[in-house]
N, C-alpha and C positions, 0 to 999 in steps of 0.2 A: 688848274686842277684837272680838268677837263681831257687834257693831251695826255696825261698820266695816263688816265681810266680807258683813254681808247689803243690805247696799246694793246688791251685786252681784244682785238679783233680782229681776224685771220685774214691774211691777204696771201696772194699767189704771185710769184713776180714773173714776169711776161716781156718784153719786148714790143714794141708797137711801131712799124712800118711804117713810111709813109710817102708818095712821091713827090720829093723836092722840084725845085725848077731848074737844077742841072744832075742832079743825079738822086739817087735812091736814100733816103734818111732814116732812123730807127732811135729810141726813146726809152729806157727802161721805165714800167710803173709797176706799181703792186695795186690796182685800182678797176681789174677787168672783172667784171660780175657777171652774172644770167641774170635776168630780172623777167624773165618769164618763156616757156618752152611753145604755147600757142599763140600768135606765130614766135618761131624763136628769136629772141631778144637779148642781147648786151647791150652793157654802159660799162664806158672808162670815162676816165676823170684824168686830164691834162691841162696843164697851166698855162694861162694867158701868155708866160715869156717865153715859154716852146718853142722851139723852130717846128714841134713838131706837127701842134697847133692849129697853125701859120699854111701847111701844107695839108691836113687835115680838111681844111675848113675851104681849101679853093677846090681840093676836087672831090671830096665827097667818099673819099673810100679809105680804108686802111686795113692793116695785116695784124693778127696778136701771134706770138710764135711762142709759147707756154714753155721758160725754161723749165731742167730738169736738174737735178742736186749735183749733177756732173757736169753744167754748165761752167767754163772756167771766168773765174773770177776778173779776167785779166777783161771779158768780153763786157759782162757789169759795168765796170769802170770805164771800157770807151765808148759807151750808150749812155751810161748814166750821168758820169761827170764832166761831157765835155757838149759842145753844141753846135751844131748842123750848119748855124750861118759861120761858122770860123773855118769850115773844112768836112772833107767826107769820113763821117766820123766810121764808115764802114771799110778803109781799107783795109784795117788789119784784121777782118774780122769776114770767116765763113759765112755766105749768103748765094739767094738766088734771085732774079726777077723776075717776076712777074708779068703778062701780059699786059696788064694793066701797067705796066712801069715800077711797082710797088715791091721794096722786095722784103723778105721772109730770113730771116736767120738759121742757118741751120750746123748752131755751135750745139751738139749735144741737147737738143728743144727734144721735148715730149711730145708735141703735134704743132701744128699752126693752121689756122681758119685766115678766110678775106671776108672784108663786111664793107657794108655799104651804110650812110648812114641817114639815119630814117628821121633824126628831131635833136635837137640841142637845148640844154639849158648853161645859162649864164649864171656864175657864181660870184662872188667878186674878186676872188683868185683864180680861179678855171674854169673850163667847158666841161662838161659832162657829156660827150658824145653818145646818143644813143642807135643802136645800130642792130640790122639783120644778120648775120652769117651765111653766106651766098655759095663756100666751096672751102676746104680743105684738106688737109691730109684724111687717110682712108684709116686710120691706128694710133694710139699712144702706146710709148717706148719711153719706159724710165718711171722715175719719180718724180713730180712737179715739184719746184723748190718754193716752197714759202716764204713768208716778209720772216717768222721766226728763225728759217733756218739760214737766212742770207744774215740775221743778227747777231744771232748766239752762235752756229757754227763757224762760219766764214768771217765772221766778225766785224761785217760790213757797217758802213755810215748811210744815214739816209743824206741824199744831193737835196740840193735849196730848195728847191722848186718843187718837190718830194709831199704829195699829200699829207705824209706822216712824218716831216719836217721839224724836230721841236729843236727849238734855237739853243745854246750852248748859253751858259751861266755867264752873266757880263762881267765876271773878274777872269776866268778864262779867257786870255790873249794872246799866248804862245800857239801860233798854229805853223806845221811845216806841211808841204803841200808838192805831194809826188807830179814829177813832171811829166810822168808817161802817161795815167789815168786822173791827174787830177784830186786823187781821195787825198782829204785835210787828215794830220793826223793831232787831236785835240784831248789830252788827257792829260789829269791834271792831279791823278797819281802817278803817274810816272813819264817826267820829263822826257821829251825826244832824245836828248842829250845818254839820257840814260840807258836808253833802249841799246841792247848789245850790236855787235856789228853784222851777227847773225841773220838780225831782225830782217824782214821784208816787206811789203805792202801786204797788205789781208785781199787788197781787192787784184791786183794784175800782178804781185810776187817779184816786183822791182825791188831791187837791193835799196836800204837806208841811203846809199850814197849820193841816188838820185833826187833826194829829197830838200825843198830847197825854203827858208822859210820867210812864213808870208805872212806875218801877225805875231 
């Protein structure tokens, strides 16, 4: 009942940086809050099977790059559905480095800040990173894209590992699963089969044909 009722609460989607141990990694979440302006403070909330985590957690620092509504979807889908220890999920994808080694996305984002992190708590699915804000962009440019507007308009799926994750109906089994970004596509009003040849991926705009199935 519970997962129903918290849909009712606003989230922002963001990107989150981080320095891997051979190159640069990044993470979609909708999960970065202020949780107080004296001294200034955030927490995000990242799951134990993260890569991103995993790199978070060895050196201490990380980047939030706040998309914007004009963020392309194709970018969503190779941060959000794919993960860091299989490859560098940032090739095909506009970014910069950082001094620190960290890099920053810069697909159409509203701003991006670097934080340092200051206390962690343990959940029994994720860290809660808590963290200061040390430097960023000097502006915001754009619209920030919310968790509603990546659902309703874009028509995005929330990935596994996804705080706001609620699991699919277990007579639901047909899933086909785009090869370029990863997104399942799981409905169960209208079979894949069905879908015209028009159709494309909601999240990176891959044609139906790429789509291969996997359940």
């Amino acid at each position: 009942m519970y997962d129903k009722i918290l849909t009712s609460l606003s989230y922002g989607m963001c990107a989150v940086g981080a320095k891997g141990l051979t190159s640069g990694n990044a993470c979609i979440v909708n999960t970065v809050i202020q949780i107080s302006s004296l001294p200034m403070t955030i927490a995000v909330s990242i799951n134990h099977s993260n890569y991103t985590n995993e790199c978070i957690k060895r050196t201490g620092e990380f980047t939030v790059s706040v998309l914007s509504e004009n963020t392309s979807g194709a970018v969503i889908g190779a941060l959000g559905f794919t993960s860091g220890r299989d490859g560098n999920k940032l090739n095909n994808v506009r970014y910069k480095i950082l001094r620190e080694g960290i890099p920053v996305i810069q697909e159409d984002i509203c701003c991006w800040f670097l934080c340092r992190v200051v206390n962690t708590v343990e959940t029994v699915t994720h860290t809660i990173f808590i963290a200061e804000p040390v430097a960023g962009s000097e502006s915001i440019k754009g619209k920030p894209m919310t968790y509603d507007f990546y659902i309703n308009t874009i028509k995005g799926k929330s990935p596994k590992y996804s705080p706001t994750y609620i699991p699919e109906e277990e007579e639901i089994v047909e899933r086909y699963t785009c090869s370029i970004c990863k997104y399942e596509h799981i409905d169960p009003l209208i079979p894949f089969e069905e879908l015209p040849q028009s159709w494309i991926c909601p999240i990176c705009g891959a044609p139906k044909s790429v789509f291969k199935k996997t359940g």
